[in-house]
PDB file of N, CA, C, O and CB in Angstrom:
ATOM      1  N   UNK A   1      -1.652 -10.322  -9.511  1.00  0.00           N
ATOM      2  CA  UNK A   1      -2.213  -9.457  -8.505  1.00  0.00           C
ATOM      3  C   UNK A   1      -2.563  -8.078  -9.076  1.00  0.00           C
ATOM      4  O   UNK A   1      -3.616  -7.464  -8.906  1.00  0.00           O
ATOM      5  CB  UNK A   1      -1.247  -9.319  -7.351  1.00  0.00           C
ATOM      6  N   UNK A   2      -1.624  -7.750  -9.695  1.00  0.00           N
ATOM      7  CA  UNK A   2      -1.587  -6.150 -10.086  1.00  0.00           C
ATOM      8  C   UNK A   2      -1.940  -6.488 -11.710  1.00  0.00           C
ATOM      9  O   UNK A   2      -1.151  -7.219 -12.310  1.00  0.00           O
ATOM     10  CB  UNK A   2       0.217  -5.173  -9.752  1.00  0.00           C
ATOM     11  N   UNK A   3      -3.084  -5.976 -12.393  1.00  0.00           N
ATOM     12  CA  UNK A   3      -3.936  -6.093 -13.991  1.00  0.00           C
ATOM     13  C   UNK A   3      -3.607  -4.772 -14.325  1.00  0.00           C
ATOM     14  O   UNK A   3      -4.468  -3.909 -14.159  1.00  0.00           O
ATOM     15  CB  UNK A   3      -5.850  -6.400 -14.084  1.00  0.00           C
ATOM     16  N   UNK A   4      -2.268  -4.404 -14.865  1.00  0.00           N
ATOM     17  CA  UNK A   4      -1.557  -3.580 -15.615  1.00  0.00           C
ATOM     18  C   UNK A   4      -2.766  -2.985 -16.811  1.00  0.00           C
ATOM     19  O   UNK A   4      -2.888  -1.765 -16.924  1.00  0.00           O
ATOM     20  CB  UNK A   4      -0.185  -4.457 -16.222  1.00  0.00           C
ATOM     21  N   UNK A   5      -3.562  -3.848 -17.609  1.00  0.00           N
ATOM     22  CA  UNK A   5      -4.518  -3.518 -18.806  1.00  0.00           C
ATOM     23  C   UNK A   5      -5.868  -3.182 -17.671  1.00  0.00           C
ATOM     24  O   UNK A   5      -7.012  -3.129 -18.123  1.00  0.00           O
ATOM     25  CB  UNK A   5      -4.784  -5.085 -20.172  1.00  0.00           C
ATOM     26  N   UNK A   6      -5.673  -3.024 -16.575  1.00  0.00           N
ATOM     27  CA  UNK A   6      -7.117  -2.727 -15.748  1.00  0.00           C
ATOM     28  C   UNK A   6      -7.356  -1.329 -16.277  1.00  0.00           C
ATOM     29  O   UNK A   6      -6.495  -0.693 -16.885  1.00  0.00           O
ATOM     30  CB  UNK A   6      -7.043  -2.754 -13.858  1.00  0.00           C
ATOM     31  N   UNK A   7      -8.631  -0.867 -16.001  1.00  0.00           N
ATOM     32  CA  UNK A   7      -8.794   0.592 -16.107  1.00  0.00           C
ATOM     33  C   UNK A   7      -8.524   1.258 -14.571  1.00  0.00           C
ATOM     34  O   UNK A   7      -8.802   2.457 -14.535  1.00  0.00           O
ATOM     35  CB  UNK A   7     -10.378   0.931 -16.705  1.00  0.00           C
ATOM     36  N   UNK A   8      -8.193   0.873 -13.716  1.00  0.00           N
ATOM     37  CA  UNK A   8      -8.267   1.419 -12.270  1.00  0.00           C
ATOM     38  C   UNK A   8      -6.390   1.213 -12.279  1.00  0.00           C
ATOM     39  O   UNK A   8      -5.684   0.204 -12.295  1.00  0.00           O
ATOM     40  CB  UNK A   8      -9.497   0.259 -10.856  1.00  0.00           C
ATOM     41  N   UNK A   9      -6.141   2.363 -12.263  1.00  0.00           N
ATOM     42  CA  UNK A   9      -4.960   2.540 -12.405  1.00  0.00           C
ATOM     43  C   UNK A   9      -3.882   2.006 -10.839  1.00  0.00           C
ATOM     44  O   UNK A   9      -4.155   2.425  -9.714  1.00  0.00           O
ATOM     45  CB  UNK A   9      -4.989   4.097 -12.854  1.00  0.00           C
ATOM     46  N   UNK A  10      -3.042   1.323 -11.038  1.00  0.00           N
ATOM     47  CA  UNK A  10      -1.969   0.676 -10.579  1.00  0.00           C
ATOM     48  C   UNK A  10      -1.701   0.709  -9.118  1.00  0.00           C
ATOM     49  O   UNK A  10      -1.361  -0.253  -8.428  1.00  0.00           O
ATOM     50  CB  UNK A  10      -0.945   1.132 -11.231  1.00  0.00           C
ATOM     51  N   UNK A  11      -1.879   1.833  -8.763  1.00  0.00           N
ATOM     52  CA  UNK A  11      -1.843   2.869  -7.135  1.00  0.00           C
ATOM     53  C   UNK A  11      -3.100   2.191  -6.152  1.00  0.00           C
ATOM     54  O   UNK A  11      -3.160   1.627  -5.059  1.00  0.00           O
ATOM     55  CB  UNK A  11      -2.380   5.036  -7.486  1.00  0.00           C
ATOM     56  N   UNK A  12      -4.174   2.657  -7.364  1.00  0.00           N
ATOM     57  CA  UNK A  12      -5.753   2.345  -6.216  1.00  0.00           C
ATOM     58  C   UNK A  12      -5.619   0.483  -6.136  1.00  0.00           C
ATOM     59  O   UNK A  12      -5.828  -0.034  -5.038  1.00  0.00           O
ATOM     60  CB  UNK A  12      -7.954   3.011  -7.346  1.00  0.00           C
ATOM     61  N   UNK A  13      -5.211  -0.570  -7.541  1.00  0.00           N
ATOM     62  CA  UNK A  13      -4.928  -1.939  -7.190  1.00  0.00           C
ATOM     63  C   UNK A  13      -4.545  -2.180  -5.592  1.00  0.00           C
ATOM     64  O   UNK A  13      -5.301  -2.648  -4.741  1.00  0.00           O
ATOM     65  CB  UNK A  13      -3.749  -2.401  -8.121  1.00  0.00           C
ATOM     66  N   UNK A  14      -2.981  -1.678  -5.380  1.00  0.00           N
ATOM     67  CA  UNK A  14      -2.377  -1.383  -4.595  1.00  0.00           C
ATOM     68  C   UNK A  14      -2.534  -1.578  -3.671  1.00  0.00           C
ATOM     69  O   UNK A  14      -2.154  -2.459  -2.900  1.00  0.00           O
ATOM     70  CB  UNK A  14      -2.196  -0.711  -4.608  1.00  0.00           C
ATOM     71  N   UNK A  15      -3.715   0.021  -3.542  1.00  0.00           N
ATOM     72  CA  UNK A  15      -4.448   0.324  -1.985  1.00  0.00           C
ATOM     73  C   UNK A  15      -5.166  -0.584  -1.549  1.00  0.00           C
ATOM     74  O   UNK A  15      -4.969  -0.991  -0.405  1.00  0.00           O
ATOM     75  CB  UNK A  15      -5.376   1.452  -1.851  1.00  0.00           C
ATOM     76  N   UNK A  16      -6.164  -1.122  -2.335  1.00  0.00           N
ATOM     77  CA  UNK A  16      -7.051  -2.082  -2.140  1.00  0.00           C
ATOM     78  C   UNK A  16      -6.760  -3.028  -1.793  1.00  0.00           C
ATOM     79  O   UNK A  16      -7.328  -3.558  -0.839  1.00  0.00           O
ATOM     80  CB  UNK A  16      -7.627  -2.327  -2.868  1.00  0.00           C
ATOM     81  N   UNK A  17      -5.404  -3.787  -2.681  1.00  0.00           N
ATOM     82  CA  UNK A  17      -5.058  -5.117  -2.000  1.00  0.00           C
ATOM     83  C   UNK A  17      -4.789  -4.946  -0.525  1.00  0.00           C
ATOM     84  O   UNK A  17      -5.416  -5.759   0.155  1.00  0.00           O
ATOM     85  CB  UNK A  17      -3.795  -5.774  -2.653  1.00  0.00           C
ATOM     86  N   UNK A  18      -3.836  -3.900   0.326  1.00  0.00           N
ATOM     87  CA  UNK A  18      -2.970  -3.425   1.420  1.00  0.00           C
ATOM     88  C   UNK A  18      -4.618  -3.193   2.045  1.00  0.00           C
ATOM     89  O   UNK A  18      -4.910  -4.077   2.850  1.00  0.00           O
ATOM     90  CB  UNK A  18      -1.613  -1.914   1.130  1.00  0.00           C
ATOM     91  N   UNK A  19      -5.576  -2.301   1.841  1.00  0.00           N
ATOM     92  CA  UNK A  19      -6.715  -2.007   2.704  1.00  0.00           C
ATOM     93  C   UNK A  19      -7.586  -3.751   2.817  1.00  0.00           C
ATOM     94  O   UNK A  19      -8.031  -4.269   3.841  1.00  0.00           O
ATOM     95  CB  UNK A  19      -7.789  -0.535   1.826  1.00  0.00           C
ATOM     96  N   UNK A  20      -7.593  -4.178   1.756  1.00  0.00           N
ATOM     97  CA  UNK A  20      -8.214  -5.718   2.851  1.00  0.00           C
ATOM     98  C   UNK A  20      -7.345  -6.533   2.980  1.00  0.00           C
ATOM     99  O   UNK A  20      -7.847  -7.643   2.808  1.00  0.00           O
ATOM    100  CB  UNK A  20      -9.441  -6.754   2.328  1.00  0.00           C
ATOM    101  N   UNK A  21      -6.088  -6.615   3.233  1.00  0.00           N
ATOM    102  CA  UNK A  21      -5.040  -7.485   3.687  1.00  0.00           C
ATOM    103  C   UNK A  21      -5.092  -6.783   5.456  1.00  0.00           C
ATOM    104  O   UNK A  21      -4.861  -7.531   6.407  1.00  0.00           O
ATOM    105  CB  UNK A  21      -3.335  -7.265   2.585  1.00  0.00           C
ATOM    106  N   UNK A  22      -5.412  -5.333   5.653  1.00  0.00           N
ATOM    107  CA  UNK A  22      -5.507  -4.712   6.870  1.00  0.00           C
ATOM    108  C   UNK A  22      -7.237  -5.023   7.687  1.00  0.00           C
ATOM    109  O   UNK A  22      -7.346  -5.111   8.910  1.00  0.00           O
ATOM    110  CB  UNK A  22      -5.143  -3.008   6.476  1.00  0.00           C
ATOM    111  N   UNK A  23      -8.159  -5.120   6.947  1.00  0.00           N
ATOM    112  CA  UNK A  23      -9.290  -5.410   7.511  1.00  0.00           C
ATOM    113  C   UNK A  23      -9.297  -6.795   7.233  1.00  0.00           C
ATOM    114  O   UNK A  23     -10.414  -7.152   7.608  1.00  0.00           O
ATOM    115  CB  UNK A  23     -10.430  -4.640   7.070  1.00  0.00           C
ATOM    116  N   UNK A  24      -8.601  -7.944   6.720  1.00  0.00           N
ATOM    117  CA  UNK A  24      -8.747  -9.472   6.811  1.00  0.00           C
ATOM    118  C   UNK A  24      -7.627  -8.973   8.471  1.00  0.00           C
ATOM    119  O   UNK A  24      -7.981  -9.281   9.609  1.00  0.00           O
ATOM    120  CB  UNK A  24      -7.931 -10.811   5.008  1.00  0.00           C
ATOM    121  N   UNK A  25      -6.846  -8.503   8.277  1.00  0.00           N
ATOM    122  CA  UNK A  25      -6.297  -9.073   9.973  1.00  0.00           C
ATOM    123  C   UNK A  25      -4.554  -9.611   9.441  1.00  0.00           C
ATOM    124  O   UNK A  25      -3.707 -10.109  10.182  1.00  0.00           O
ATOM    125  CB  UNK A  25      -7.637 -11.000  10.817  1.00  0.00           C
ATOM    126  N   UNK A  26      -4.421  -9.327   8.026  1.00  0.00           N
ATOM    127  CA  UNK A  26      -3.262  -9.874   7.919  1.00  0.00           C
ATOM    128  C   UNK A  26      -2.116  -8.913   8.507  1.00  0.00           C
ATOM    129  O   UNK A  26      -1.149  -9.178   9.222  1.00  0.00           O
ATOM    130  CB  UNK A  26      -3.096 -10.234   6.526  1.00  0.00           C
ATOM    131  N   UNK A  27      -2.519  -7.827   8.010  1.00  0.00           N
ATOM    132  CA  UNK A  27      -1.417  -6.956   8.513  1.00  0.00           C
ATOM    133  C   UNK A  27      -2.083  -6.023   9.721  1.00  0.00           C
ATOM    134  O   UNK A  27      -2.835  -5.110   9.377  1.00  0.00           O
ATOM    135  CB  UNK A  27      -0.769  -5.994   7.207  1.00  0.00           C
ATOM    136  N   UNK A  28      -1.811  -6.246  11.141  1.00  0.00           N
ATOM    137  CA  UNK A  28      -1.550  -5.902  12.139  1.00  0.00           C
ATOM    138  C   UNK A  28      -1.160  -4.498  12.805  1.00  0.00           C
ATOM    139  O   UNK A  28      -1.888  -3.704  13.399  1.00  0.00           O
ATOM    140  CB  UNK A  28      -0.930  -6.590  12.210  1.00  0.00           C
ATOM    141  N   UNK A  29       0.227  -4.433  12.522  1.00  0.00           N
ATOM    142  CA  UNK A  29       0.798  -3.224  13.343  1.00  0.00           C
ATOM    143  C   UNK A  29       1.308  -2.936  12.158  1.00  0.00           C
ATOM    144  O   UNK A  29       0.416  -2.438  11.471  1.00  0.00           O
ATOM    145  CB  UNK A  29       1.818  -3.330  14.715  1.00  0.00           C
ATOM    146  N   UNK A  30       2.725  -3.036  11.342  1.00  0.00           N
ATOM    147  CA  UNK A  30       3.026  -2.256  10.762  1.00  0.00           C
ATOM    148  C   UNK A  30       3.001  -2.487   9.367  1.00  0.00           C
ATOM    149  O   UNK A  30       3.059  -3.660   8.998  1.00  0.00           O
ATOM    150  CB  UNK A  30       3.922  -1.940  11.216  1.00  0.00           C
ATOM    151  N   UNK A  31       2.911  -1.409   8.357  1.00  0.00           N
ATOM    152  CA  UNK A  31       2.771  -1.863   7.085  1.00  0.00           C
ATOM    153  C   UNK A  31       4.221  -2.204   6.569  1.00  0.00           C
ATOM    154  O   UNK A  31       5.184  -1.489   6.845  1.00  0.00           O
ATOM    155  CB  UNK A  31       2.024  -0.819   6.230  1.00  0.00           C
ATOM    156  N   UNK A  32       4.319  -3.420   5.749  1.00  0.00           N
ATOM    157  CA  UNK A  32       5.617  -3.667   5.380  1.00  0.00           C
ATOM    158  C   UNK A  32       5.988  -2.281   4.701  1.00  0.00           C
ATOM    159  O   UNK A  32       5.182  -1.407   4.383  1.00  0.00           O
ATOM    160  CB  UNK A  32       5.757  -4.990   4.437  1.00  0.00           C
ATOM    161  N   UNK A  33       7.671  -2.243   4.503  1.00  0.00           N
ATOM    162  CA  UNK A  33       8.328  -1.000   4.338  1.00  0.00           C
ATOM    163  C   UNK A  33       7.915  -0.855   2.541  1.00  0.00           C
ATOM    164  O   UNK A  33       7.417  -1.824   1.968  1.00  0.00           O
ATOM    165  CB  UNK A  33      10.211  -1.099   4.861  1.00  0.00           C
ATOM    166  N   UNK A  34       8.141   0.206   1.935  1.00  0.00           N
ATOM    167  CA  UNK A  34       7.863   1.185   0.534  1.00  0.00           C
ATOM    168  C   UNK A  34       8.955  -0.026  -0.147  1.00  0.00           C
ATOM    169  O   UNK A  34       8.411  -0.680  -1.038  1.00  0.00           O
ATOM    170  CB  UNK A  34       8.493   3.398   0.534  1.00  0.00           C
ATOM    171  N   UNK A  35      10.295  -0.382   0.123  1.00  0.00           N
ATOM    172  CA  UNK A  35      11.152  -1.545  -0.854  1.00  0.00           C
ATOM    173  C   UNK A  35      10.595  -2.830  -0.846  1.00  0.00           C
ATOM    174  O   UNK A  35      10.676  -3.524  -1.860  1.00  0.00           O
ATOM    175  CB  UNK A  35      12.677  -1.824  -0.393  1.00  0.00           C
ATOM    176  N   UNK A  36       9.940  -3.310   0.348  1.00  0.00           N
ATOM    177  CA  UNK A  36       9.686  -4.380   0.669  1.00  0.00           C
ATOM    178  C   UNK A  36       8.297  -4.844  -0.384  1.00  0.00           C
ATOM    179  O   UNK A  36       8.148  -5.935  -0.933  1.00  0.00           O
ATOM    180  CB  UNK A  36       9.550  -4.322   2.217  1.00  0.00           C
ATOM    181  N   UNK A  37       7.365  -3.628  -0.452  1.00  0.00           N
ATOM    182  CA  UNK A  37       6.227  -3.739  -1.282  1.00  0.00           C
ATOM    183  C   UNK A  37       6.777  -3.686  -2.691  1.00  0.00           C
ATOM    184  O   UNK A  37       6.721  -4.653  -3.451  1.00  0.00           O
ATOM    185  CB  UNK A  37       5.166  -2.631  -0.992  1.00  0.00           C
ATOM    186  N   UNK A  38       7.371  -2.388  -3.046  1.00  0.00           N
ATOM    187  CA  UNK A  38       8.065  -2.369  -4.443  1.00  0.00           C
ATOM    188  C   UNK A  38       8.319  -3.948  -4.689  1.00  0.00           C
ATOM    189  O   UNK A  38       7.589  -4.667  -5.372  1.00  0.00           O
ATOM    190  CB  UNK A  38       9.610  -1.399  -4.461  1.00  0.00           C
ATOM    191  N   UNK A  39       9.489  -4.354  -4.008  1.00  0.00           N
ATOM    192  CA  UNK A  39       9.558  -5.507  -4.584  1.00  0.00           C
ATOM    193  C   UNK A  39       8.662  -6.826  -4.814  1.00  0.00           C
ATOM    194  O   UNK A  39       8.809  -7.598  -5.762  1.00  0.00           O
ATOM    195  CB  UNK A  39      10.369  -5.758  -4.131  1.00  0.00           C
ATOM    196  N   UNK A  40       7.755  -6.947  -3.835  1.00  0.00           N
ATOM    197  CA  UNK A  40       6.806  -8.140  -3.709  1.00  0.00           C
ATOM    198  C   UNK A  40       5.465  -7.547  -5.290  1.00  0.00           C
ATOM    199  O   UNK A  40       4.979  -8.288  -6.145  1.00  0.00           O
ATOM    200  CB  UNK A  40       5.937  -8.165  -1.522  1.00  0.00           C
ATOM    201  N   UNK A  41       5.287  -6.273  -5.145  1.00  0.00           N
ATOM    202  CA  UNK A  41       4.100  -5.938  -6.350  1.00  0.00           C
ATOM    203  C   UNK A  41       5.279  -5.463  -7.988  1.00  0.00           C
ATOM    204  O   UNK A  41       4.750  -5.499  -9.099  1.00  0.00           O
ATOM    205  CB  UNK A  41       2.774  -4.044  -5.589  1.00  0.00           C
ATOM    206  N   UNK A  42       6.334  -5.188  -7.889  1.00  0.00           N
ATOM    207  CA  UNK A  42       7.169  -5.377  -8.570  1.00  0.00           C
ATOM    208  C   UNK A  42       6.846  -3.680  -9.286  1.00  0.00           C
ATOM    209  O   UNK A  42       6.936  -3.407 -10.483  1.00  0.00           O
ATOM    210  CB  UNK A  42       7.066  -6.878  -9.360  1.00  0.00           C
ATOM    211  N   UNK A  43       6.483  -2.766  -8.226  1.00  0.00           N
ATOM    212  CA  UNK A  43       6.127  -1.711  -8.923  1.00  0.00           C
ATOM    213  C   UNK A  43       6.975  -0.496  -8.725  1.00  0.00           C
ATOM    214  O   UNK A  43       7.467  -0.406  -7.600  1.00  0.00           O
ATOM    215  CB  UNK A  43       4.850  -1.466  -8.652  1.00  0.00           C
ATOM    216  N   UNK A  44       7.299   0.614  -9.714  1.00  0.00           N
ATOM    217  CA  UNK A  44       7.858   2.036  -8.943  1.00  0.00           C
ATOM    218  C   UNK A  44       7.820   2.481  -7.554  1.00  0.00           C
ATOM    219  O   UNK A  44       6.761   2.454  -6.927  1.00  0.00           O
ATOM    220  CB  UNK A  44       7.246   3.074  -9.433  1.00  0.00           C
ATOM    221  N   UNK A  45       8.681   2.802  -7.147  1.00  0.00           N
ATOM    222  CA  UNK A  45       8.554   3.407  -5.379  1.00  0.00           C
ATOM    223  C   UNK A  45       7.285   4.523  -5.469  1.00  0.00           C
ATOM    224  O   UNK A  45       6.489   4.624  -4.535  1.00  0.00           O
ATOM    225  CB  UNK A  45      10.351   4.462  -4.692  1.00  0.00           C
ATOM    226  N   UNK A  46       7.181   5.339  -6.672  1.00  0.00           N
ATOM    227  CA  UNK A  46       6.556   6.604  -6.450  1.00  0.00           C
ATOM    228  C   UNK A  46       5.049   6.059  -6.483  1.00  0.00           C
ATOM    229  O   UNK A  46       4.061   6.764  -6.273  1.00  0.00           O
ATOM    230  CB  UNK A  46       6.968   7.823  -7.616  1.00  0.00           C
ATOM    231  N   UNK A  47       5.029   4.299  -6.864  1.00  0.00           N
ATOM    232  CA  UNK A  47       3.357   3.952  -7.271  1.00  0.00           C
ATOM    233  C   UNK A  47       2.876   3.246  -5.827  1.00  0.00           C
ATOM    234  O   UNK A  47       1.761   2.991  -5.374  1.00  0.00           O
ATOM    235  CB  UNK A  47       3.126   2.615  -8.874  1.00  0.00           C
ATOM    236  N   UNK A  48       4.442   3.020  -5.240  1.00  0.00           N
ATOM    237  CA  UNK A  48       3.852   2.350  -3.692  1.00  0.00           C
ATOM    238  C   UNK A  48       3.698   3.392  -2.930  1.00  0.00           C
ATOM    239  O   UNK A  48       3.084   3.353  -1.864  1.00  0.00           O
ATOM    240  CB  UNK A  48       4.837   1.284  -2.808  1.00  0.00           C
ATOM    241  N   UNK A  49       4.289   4.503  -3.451  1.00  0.00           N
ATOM    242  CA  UNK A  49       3.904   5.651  -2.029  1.00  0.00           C
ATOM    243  C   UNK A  49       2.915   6.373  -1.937  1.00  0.00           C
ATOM    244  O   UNK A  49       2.628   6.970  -0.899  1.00  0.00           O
ATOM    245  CB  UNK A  49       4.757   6.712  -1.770  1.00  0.00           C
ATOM    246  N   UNK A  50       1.808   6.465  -3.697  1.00  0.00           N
ATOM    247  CA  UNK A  50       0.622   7.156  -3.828  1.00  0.00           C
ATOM    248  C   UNK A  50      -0.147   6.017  -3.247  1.00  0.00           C
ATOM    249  O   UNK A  50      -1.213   6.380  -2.749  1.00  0.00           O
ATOM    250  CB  UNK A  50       0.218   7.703  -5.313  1.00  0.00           C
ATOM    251  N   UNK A  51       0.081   4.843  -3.180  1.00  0.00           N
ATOM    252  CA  UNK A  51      -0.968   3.799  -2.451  1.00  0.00           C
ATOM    253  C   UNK A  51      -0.676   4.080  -1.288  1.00  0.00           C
ATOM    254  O   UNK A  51      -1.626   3.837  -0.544  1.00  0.00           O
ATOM    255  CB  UNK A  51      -0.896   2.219  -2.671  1.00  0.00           C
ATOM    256  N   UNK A  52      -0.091   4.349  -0.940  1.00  0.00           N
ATOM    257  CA  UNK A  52       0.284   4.615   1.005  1.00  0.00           C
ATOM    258  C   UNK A  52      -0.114   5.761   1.256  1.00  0.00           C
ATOM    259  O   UNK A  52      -0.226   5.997   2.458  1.00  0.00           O
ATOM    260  CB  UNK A  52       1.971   4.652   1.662  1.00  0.00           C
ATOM    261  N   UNK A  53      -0.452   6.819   0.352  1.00  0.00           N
ATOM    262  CA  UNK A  53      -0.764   8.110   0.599  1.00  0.00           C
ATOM    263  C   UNK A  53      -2.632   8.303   0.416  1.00  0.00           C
ATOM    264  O   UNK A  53      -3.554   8.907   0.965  1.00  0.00           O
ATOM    265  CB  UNK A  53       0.234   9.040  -0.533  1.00  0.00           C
ATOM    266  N   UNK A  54      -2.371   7.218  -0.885  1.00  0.00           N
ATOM    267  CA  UNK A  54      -4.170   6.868  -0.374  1.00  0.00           C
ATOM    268  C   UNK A  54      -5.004   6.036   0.874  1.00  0.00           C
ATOM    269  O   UNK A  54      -6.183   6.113   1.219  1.00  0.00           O
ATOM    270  CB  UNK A  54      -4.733   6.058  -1.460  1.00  0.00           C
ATOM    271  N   UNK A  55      -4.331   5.544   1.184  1.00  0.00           N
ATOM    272  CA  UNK A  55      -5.001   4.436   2.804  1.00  0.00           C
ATOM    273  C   UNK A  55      -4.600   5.274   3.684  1.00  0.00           C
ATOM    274  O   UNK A  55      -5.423   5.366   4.594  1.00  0.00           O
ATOM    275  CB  UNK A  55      -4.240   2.631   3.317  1.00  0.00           C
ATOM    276  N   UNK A  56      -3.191   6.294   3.893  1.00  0.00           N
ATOM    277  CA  UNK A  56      -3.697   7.553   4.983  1.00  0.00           C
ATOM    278  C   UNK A  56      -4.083   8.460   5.172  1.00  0.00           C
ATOM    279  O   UNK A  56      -4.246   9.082   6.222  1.00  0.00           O
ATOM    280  CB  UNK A  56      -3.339   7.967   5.485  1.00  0.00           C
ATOM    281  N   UNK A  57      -4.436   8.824   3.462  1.00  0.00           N
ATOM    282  CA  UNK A  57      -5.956  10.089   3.161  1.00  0.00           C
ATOM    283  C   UNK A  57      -7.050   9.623   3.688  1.00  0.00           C
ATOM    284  O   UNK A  57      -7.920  10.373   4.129  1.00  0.00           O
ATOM    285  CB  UNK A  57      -6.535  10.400   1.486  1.00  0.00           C
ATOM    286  N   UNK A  58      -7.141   8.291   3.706  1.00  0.00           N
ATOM    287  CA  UNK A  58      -8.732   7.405   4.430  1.00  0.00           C
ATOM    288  C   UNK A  58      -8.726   7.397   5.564  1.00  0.00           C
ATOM    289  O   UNK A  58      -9.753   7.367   6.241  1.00  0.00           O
ATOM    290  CB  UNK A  58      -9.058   5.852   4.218  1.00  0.00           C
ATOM    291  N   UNK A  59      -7.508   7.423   6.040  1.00  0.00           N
ATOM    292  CA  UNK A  59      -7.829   7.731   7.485  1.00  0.00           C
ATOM    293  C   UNK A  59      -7.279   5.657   8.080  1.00  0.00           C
ATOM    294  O   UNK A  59      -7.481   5.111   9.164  1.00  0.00           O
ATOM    295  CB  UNK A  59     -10.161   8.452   7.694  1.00  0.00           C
ATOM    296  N   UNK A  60      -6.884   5.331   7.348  1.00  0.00           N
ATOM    297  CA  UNK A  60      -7.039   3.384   7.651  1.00  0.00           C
ATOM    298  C   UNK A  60      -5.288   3.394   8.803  1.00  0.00           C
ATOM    299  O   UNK A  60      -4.948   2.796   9.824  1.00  0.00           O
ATOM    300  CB  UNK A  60      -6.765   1.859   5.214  1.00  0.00           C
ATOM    301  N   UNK A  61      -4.451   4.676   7.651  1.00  0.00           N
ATOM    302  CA  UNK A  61      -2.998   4.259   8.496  1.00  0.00           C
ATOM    303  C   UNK A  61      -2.449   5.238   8.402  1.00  0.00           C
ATOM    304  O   UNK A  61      -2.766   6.055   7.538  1.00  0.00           O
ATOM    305  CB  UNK A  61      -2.009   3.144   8.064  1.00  0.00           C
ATOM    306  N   UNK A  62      -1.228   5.494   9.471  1.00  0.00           N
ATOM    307  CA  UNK A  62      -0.507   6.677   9.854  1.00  0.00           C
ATOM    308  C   UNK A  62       1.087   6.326   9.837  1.00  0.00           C
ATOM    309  O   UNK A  62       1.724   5.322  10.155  1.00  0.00           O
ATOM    310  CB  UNK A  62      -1.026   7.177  11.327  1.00  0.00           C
ATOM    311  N   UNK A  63       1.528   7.912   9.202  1.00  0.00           N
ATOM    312  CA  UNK A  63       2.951   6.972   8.802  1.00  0.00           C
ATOM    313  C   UNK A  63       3.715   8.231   9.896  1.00  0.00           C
ATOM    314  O   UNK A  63       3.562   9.452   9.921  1.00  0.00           O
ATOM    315  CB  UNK A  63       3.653   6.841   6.521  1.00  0.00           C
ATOM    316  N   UNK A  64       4.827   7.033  10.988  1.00  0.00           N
ATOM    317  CA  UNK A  64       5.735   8.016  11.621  1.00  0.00           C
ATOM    318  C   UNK A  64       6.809   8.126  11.100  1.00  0.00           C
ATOM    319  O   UNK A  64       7.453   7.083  10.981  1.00  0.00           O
ATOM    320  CB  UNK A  64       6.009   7.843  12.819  1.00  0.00           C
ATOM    321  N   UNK A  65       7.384   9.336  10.620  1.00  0.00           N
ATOM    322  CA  UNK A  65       8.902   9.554   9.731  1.00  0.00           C
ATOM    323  C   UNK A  65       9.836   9.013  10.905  1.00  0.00           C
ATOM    324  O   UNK A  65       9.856   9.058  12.135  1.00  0.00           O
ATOM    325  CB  UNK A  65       9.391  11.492   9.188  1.00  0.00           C
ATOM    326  N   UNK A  66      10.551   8.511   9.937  1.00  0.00           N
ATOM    327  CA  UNK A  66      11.704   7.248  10.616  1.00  0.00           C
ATOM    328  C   UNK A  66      11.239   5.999  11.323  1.00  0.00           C
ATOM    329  O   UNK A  66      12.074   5.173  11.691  1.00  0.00           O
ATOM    330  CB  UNK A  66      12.638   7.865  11.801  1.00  0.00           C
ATOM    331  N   UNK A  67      10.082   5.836  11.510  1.00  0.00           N
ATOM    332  CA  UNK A  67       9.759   4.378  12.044  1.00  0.00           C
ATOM    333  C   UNK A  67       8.523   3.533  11.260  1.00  0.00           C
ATOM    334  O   UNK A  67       8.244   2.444  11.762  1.00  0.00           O
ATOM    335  CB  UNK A  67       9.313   4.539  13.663  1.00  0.00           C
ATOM    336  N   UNK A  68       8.043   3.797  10.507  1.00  0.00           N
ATOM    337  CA  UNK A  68       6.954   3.605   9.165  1.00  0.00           C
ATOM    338  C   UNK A  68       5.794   4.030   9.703  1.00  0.00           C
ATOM    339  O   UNK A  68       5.439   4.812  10.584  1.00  0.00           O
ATOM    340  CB  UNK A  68       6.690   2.016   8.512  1.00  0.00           C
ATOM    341  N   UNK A  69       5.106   2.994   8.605  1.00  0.00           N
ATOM    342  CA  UNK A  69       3.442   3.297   8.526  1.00  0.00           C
ATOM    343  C   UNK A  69       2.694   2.208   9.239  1.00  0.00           C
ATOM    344  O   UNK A  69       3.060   1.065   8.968  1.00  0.00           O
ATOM    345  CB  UNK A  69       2.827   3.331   6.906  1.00  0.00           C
ATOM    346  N   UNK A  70       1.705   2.350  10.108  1.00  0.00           N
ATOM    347  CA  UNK A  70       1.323   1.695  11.029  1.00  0.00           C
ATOM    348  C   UNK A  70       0.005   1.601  10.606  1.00  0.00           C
ATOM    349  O   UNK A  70      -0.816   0.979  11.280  1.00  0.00           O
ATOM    350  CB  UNK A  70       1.607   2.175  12.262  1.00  0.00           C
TER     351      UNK A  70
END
């Protein structure tokens, strides 16, 4: 999933997979949690949270402190 030797660095992979997993309809209401992704993309917390920080710079999702990102 994630092409470590890509030139598009690790974060934007990320976003992209999570932004059309959200416009295919897979993910719904909430985005799975920052451990839950870490573990499934097998990446740093700080590389799942610049991908989460890029899809709600776009405007795609909104994160409520203490109840996630929607």
């Amino acid at each position: 999933m994630i092409d470590y030797d890509s030139a598009t660095p690790p974060y934007q992979q990320l976003a992209a997979i999570l932004r059309q997993r959200i416009e295919a309809g897979e993910i719904t209401a909430r985005l799975p949690g920052e451990k839950t992704l870490q573990q499934e993309f097998g990446m740093a917390l700080a590389t799942v949270r610049k991908a989460v920080k890029v899809l709600r710079d776009e405007g795609l999702v909104r994160t409520v402190p203490g109840w996630g990102t929607y």
